[in-house]
C-alpha positions in Angstrom: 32.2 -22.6 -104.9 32.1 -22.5 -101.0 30.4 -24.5 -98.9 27.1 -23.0 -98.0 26.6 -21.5 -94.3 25.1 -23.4 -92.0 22.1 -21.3 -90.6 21.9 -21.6 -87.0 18.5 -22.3 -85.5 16.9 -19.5 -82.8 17.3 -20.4 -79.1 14.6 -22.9 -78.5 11.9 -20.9 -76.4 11.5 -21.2 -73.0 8.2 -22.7 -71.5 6.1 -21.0 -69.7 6.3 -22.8 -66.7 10.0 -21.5 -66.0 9.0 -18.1 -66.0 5.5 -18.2 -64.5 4.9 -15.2 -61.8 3.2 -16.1 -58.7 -0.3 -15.8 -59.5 -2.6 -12.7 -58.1 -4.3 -15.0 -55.9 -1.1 -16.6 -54.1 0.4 -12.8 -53.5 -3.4 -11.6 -51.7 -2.8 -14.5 -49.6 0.6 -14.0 -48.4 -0.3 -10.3 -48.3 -3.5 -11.1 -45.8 -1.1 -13.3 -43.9 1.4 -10.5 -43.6 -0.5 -8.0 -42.7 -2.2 -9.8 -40.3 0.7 -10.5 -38.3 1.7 -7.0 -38.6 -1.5 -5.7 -37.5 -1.6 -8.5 -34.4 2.4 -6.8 -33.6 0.9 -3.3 -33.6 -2.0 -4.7 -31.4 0.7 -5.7 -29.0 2.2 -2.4 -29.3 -0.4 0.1 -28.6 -1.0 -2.3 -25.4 2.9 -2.1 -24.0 2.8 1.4 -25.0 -0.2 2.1 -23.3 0.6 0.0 -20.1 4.0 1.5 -19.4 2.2 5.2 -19.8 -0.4 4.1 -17.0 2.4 2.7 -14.9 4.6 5.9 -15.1 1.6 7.7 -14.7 1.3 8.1 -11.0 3.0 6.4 -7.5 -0.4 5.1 -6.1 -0.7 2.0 -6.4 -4.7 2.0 -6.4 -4.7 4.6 -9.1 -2.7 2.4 -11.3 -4.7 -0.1 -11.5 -7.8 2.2 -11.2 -6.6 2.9 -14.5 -5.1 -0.2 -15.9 -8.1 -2.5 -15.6 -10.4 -0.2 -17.6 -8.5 0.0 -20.4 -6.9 -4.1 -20.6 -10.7 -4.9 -20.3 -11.5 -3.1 -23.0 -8.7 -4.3 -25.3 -8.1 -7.6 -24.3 -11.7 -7.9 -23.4 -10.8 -9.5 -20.0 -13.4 -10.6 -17.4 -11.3 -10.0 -14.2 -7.7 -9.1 -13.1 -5.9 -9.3 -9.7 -2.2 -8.6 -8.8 -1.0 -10.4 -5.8 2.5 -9.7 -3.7 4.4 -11.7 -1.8 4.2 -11.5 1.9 7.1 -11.3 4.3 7.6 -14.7 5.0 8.5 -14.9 1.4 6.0 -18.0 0.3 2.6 -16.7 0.6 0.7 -14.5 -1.3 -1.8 -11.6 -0.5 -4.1 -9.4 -2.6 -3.0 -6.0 -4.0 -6.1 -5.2 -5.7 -8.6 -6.8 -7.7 -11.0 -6.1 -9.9 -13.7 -7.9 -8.1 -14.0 -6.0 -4.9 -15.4 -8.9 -2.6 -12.4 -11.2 -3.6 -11.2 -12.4 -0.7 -8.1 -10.8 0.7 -6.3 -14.1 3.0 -3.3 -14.5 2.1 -2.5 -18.1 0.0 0.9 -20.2 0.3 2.7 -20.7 -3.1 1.5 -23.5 -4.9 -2.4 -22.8 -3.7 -4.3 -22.3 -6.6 -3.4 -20.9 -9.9 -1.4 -17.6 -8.6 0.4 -19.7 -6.5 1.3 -22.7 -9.0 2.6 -19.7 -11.3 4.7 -18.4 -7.7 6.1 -21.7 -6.7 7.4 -22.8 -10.4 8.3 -19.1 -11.2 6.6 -19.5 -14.6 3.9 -18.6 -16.5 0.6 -20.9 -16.0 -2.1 -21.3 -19.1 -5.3 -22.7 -17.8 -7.4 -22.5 -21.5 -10.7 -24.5 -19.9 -11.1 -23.8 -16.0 -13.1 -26.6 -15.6 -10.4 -28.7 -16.2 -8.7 -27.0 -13.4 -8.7 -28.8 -9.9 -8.2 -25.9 -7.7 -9.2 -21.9 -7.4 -8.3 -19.4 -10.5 -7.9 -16.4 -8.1 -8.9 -16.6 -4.3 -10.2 -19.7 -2.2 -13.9 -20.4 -2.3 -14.5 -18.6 -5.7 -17.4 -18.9 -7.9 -16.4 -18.9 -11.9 -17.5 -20.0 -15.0 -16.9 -23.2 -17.2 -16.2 -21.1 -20.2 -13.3 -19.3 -18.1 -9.9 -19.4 -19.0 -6.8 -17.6 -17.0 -3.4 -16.9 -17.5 -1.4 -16.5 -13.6 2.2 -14.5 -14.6 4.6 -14.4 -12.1 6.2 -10.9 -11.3 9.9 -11.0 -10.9 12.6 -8.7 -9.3 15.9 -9.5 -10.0 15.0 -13.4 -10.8 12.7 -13.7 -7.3 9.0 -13.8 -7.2 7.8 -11.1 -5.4 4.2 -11.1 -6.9 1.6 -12.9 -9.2 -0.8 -11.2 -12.0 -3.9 -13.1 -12.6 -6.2 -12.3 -15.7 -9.4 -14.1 -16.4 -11.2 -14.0 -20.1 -14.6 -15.6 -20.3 -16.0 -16.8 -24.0 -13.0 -16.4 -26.3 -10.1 -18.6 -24.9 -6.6 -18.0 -24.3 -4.0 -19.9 -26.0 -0.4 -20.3 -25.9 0.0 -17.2 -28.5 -1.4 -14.9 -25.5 1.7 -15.5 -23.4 3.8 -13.5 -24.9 1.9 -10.6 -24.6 0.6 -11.3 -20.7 4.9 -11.8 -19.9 5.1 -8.2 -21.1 3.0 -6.7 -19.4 3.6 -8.7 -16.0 7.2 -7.3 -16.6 5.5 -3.6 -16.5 3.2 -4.3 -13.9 6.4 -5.7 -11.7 8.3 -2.7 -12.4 5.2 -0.4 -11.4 4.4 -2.9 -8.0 8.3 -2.3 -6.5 8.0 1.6 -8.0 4.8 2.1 -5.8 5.2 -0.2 -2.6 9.4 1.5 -2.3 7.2 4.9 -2.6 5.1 3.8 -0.2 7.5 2.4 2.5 9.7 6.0 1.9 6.2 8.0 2.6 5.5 6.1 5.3 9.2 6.2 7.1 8.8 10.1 6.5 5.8 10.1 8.5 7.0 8.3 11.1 8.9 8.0 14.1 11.8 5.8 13.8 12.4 5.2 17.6 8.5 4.7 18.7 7.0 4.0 15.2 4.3 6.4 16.2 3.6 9.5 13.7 6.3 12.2 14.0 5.9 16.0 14.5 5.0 16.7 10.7 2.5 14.3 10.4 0.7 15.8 13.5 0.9 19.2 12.1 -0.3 17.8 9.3 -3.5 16.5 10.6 -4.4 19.0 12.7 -4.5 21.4 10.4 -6.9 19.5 8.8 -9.1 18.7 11.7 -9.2 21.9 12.7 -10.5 23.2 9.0 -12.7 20.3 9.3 -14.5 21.5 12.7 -15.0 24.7 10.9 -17.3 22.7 8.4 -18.8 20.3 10.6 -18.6 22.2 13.9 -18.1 19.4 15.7 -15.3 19.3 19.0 -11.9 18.3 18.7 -9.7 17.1 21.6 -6.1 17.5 22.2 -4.0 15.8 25.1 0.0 16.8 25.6 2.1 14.5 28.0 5.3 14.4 28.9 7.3 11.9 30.7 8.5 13.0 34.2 12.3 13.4 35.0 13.2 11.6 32.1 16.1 13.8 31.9 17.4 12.2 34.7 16.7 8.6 33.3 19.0 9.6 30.7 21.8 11.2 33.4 21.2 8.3 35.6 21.1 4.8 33.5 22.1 6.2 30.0 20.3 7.4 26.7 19.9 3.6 26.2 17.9 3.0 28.9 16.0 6.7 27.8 15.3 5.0 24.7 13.7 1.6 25.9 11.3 3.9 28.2 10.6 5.8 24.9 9.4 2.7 23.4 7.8 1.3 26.1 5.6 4.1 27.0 4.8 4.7 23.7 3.1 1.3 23.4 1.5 1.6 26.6 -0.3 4.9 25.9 -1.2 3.7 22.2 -3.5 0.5 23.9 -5.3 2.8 25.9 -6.4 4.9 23.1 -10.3 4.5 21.5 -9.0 2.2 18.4 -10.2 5.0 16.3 -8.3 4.6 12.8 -9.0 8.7 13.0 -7.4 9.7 16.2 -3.4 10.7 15.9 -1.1 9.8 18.6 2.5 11.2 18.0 5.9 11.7 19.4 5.5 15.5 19.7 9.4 15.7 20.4 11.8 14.5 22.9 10.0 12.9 26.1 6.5 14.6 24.6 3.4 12.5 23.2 0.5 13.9 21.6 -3.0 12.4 21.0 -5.7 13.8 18.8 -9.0 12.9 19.7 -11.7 13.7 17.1 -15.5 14.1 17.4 -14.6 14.1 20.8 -15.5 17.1 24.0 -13.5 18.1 27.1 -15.1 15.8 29.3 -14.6 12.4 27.3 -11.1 13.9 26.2 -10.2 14.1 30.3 -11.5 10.6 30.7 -8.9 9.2 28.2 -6.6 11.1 29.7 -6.9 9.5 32.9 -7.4 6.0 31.7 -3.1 6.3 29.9 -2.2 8.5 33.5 -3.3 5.2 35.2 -2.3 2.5 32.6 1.6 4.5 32.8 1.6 4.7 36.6 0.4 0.6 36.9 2.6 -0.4 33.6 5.3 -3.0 34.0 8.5 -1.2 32.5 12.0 -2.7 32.2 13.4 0.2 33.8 11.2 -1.0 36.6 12.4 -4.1 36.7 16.3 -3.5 36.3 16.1 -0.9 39.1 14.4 -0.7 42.0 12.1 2.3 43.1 11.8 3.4 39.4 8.4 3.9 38.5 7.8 6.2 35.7 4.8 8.3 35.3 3.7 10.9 33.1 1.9 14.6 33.1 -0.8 15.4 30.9 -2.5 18.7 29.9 -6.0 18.3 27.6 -7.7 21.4 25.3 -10.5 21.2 23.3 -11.2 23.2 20.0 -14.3 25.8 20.0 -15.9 27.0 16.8 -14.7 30.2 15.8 -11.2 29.6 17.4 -9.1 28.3 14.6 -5.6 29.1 15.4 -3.8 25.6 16.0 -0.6 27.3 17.9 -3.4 28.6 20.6 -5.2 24.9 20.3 -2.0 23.4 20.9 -0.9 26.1 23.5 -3.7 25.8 25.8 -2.9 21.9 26.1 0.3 22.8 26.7 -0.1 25.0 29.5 -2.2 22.4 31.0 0.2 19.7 30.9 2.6 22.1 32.6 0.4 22.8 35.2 0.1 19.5 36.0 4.1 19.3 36.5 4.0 22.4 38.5 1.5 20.7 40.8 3.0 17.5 41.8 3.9 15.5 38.3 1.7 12.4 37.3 -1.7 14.0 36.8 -4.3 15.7 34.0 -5.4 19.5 33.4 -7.2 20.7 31.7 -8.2 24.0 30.5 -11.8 25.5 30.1 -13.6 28.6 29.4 -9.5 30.4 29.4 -9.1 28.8 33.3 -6.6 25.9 34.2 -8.6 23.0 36.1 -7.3 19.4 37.0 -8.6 16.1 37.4 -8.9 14.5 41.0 -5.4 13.8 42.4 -4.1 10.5 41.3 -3.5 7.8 44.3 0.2 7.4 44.7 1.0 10.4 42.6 
């Protein structure tokens, strides 16, 4: 007989404990966890997203953050924002625009306050408790709440400060997990500022005379076609005075276009301090040796007066051209018109003035006319002219 077979016991079974699944409980958790986080990164998201579309949104700088501060208020439930730049001298700071309009606008050196602690270290600054802070959150003399907190970001250009961004949260703190998000959008609000102010600077040079810094020809034609629409409203006068430097061509023959250039200048800055300080009135290189000043809200009589007040400030200024040659004394001729109702033509406006100032060249050089009622009429003969 053969040997009986050995029967070979089943695989011992394997405990449960080997092959337990995670339980239901541990899975919701890590699934809350999860999308949490995601829900926080989408958060972020729709704010970058948002941000840059404000940004790219428009050149003005005023409208961007007319825009931008409703909406981060709203979704990061901010109390107050401010965006700061950096001033020529390169270690100060001055106010862009705020959020609280009575924040004060004098500019700050790095390291005053929080903006410019985040300015002088070049890094982000957390203040969670602002009562713990020994200095001002966003302007000098400030008023703010113990239950403030504030995060300063500097904005950067090519690794150099040129500005700060200050948000303020009252209530709900913010901690180092904020950061990230406040770097990003500092980054977009940095790329905005330069966008804006390099618009600004190019809008400005357009407008403006590169020799004299005055307003150019554009930006007078500009304006006066919009003064002169305006007196049609209001029916209120509007004043125009035309000068003209006499013999300057023969500055130019005589001592060079150098020399013509430096009397350009000079003049220029003499006949702007004579003028009413009216943010409103327009004074502007008209061409060549030619000046023109708008004077609004303003008659024939008081336009005559001003006028004469630059004829006498020229005649008794204190040029170089003076001083480097003897018997040089340069004057100039001036021609004034004033704008009636009902005549809205600015080539006649600007004609009449013109015809004026001629006049007053035809008649001896270094004196006003004026015209009035379609009739050329000057001003008393200047001493010495």
């Amino acid at each position: 007989m053969g040997r009986p077979c050995k029967v070979r016991p089943p695989d011992k079974p394997v405990r449960d404990t080997e092959t337990r699944m995670p339980k239901n409980d541990d899975i919701d958790k890590e699934f809350r966890v999860l999308n949490k986080l995601l829900e926080h990164k989408t958060g972020e998201l729709h704010v970058i997203y948002n941000v840059s579309a404000i940004i790219g949104s428009t050149l003005n700088k005023d409208e961007v953050f007319g825009k931008l501060w409703p909406f981060l208020k709203k979704t990061l439930g901010l109390s107050s924002m401010s965006v700061y730049s950096t001033v020529d001298s390169g270690d100060c700071l001055s106010l862009v625009c705020s959020s609280r309009p009575k924040q004060d606008k004098t500019a700050f050196h790095f390291g005053e306050g929080a903006p410019g602690l985040a300015a002088m270290n070049a890094k982000p600054l957390l203040i969670e408790d602002a009562s713990a802070f020994d200095g001002f959150l966003q302007f000098p003399g400030e008023t703010r709440s113990a239950r403030s907190s504030l995060i300063a970001v500097p904005l950067k250009s090519n690794e150099k400060v040129i500005g700060v961004l200050a948000i303020e949260r009252k209530g709900r703190k913010f901690k180092n997990d904020d950061m990230d998000l406040a770097a990003m959008i500092a980054m977009l609000v940095s790329i905005g500022l330069q966008k804006c102010m390099f618009f600004e600077k190019t809008e400005y040079l357009s407008l403006r005379d590169s020799l004299t810094g005055l307003f150019n020809r554009r930006a007078f034609m500009e304006r006066l076609d919009e003064e002169i629409k305006r007196v049609g409203r209001s029916k209120r006068p509007l004043s125009l005075i035309m000068m003209d430097i006499d013999r300057f061509k023969r500055v130019n023959d005589t001592y060079g276009h150098k020399e013509g250039d430096t009397l350009l200048s000079e003049m220029a800055a003499t006949i702007a301090a004579q003028g009413r300080g009216s943010p409103v009135d327009i004074l502007a290189r008209y061409g060549g040796e030619e000046f023109t000043l708008l004077l609004t809200e303003t008659g024939l009589e008081q336009a005559v007066a001003v006028a004469e007040r630059v004829r006498n400030a020229v005649y008794d200024g204190q040029f170089g051209i003076t001083i480097r040659h003897e018997g040089e004394r340069p004057t100039i001729s001036l021609g004034v018109a004033t704008l009636c109702v009902g005549k809205s033509c600015e080539s006649d406006f600007i004609n009449d003035a013109d015809i004026a100032m001629y006049h007053s060249k035809n008649s001896g050089r270094n004196r006003t006319s004026y015209m009035k009622d379609g009739r050329l009429h000057m001003a008393a003969a200047p001493a010495g002219g």
